[in-house]
Wavefront OBJ file of the C-alpha trace (Angstrom):
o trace
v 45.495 113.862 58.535
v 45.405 112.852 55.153
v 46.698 109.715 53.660
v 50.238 109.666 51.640
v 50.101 108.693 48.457
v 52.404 106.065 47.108
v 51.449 106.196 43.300
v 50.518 109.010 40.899
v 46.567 109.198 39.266
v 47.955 108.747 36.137
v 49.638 106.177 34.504
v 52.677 108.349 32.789
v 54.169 105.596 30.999
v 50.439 104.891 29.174
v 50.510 108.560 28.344
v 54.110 108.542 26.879
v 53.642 105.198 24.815
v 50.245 106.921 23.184
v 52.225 110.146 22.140
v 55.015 107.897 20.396
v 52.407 106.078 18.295
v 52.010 108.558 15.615
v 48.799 108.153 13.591
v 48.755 107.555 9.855
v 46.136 108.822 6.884
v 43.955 106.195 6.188
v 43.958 107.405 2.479
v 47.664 108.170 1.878
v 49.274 106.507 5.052
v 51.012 109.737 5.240
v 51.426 111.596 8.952
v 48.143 113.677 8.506
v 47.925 117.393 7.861
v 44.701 118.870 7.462
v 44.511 123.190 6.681
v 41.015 124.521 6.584
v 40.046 126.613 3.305
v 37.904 129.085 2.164
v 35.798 128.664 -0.826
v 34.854 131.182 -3.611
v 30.825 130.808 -2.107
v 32.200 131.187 1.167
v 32.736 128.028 3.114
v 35.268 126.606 4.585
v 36.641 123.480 3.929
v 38.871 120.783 5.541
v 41.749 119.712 3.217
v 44.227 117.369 3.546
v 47.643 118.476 2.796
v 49.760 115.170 3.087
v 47.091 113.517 0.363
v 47.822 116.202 -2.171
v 51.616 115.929 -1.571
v 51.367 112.352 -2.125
v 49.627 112.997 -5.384
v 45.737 111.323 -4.646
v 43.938 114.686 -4.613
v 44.619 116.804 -7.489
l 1 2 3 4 5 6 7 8 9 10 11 12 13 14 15 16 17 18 19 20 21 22 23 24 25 26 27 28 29 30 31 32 33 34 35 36 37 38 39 40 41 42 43 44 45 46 47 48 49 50 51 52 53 54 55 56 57 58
């Protein structure tokens, strides 16, 4: 017979407070938003969106 539980594994209200934090750019401070691109030589590239919207990367 196995035991009842009384509790969940996981601590729900832990996982709900950690999704409400929303993390920040540490260059623009902006909520981050990074597309990948292609360059003319053919690689691809991380770019960050909310920087250029803020006006640091040209």
């Amino acid at each position: 017979m196995a035991k009842k539980k009384d509790t969940s594994k996981t601590n729900v209200a832990a996982r709900l407070e950690s999704k409400a934090q929303q993390q920040l750019c540490r260059f623009c401070g902006r909520k981050p938003e990074v597309v990948r691109q292609l360059t003319p030589s053919g690689k691809v590239q991380m770019f960050r969106k909310c920087c250029a919207e803020a006006g640091l990367v040209a």
